[in-house]
Residue, then its C-alpha position, 0 to 999 in steps of 0.5 A: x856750608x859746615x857748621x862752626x864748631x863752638x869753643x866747647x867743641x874746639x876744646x874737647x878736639x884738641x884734647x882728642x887730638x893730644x890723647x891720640x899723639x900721646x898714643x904715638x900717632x903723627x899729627x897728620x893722622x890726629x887731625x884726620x880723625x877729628x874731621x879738619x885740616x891742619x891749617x885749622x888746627x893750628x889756629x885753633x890751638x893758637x887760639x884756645x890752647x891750654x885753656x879750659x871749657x869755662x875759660x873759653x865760654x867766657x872769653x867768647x862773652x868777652x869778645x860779644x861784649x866787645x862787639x857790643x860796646x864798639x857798636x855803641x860806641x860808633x853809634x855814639x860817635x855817629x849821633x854826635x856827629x849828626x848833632x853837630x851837623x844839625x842846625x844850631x838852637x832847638x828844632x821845634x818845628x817839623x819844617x825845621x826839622x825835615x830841612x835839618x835831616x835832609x842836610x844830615x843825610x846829605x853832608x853824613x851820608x846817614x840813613x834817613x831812618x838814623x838820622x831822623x831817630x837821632x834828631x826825634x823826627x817821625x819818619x812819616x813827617x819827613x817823608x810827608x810833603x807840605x802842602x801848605x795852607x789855602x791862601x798862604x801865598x796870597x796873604x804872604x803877598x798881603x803882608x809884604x805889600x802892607x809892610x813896604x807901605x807901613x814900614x814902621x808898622x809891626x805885624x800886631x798893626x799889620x794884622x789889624x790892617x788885614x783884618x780891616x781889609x777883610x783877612x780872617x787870620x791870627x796874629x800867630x800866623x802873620x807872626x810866622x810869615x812875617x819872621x820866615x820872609x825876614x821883615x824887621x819887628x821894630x824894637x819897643x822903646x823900653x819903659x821908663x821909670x817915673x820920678x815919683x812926683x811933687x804934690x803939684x804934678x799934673x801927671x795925677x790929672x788922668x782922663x775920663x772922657x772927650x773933652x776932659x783933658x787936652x795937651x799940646x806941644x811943639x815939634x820942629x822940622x825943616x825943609x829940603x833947603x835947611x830952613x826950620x819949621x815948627x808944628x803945632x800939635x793939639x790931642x784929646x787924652x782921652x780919646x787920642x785924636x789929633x785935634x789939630x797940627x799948625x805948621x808955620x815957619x814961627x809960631x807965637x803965643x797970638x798963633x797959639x790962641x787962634x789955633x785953639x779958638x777954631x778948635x773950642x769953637x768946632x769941638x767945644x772947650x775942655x776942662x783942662x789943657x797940659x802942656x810944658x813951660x814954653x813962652x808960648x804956653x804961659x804967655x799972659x794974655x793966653x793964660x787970661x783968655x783960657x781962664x775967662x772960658x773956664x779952661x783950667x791950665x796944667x802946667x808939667x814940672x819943668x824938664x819933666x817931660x814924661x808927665x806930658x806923655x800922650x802929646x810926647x808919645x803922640x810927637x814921637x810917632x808923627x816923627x818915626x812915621x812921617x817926618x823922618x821919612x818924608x822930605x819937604x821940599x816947600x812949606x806948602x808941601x809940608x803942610x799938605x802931607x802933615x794934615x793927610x797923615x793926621x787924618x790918617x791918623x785919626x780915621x785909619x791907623x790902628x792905635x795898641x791902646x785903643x784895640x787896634x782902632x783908629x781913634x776917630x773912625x768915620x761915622x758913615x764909612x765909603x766903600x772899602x778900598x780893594x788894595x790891588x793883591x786883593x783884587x787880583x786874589x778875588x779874580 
């Protein structure tokens, strides 16, 4: 293969060639001498004729700094492309980002080498295969089975459920999982601003201890065939346990006082009971009899139901985890469901406020329940 012949070289023949028809020889003969062929000539006249060494040296810069911004300009173009191509958001993930360079490669028909340039993927980590952690399957199904049975659950909850059960795993992890198989978190209720309160609010009553202050408040259901019923419902402050809940179709202030009589008699009477304004609470023969066994009452400003907000909080999740979930059908239906969950409660759901304990956890606990996607992992 004959060598090109560079811009300098191409001048200095034309020149060659011009002297010698300046001599009288035929272009035939001039081109001859030079060693090319007149086809070659020509464009190499058309191309650098009249011009100077320098003036071709600089246009042969020229072209290469042609080349070169049409080269980077393509690379652009192809860059934005695999851009736009990529997934929306920030890729910070290399799972993320190896599905998102086998669809670049995919849909472009880019080079794995380019696209992973682009996208800031090490070709090791696109090319090495995820073998996944040691019982991610097995907690996956952990997860799902407890969030299909808890659905009102967050994975914070979720995570404490696991660790009672035996999991050693972190929040983090049961976070990923939870977002990679789509379950819902709950919305936190945004919090509210507190009316900055008379001199006799008793919202500036906090507890110390068990039995320093209880509260008690009223939350109202029906069953299947529309007929209302009403529970009554009885916490520790302090300790967050549910005392007791009494479902009856009426409750009274007389109801009122035989309920808190069992409960003074098998835990002791408090120091102090808050509750609303209702005619149950502040019903004569109630206020005496709390008064004669040194139980100070706490009565909340009227339409302030915020200064009473471990019973409300406590009404809020009776209701988002049993009532809006569960149908009553008869009343002893209902009174059967609401006592387990309050023993749930008490004994065995995880409380934020508490560590993720339950409020009132047993003494002498039975043999751990093995869920069956234990059992069938421990086989």
């Amino acid at each position: 293969m004959a060598k090109r012949a560079k811009p300098e070289e191409i001048i200095a023949k034309l020149r060659e060639v011009e002297v010698r028809l300046s001599r009288g020889e035929t272009t035939g003969q001039a081109v001859r001498a030079i060693g090319v062929t007149e086809q070659t000539y020509y464009r190499w006249r058309r191309e650098y004729g009249g011009m100077g060494v320098d003036q071709a040296r600089r246009l042969k810069e020229l072209e290469k700094e042609n080349l070169r911004l049409r080269k980077a300009v393509s690379d652009l173009t192809l860059d934005k492309l695999i851009l736009a191509e990529a997934a929306k958001g920030k890729l910070l993930s290399p799972s993320r980002r190896r599905a998102c360079v086998d669809r670049v490669v995919d849909e472009l028909g880019v080079s794995e080498r380019r696209a992973c340039e682009t996208l800031g993927q090490h070709r090791s980590t696109q090319r090495k295969k995820p073998r996944g952690r040691l019982g991610e399957k097995a907690l996956t199904k952990a997860i799902l089975f407890l969030a299909e049975q808890f659905g009102r659950y967050g994975y914070r909850r979720i995570t404490a459920l696991l660790r009672r059960d035996g999991w050693h795993v972190n929040e983090k992890r049961v976070y990923r999982i939870w977002r990679r198989e789509g379950l819902k978190v709950p919305q936190k209720q945004p919090k509210r601003g507190r009316l900055w309160l008379n001199d006799g609010s008793c919202v500036r009553l906090r507890p110390q201890h068990r039995n320093h202050v209880w509260s008690y408040d009223f939350v109202m259901d029906r069953t299947q065939d529309g007929k209302p019923f009403r529970m009554l419902c009885v916490i520790d402050e302090f300790t967050r346990e549910c005392l007791a809940i009494r479902v009856e179709r009426r409750l009274n202030a007389r109801i009122v006082l035989e309920v808190l009589a069992d409960l003074f008699l098998s835990h002791g009477p408090p120091d102090h009971i808050r509750s609303d304004n209702g005619p149950e609470f502040i019903e004569t023969a109630l206020r005496e009899w709390l008064t004669r066994l040194g139980v100070k009452t706490l009565y909340i400003e009227p339409g302030s139901p915020w200064e009473n907000g471990y019973c409300e909080s406590f009404n809020s999740k009776l209701r988002d985890e049993l009532l809006a979930r569960e149908i009553f059908y008869t009343m002893k239906e209902a009174k059967t469901l609401i006592e387990w969950w309050r023993r749930y409660y008490n004994t065995q759901r995880p409380h934020s406020s508490l560590g993720y304990r339950p409020p009132a956890p047993k003494a002498i606990l039975p043999k751990p329940f093995m869920p069956p996607y234990v059992q069938g992992v421990a086989a």
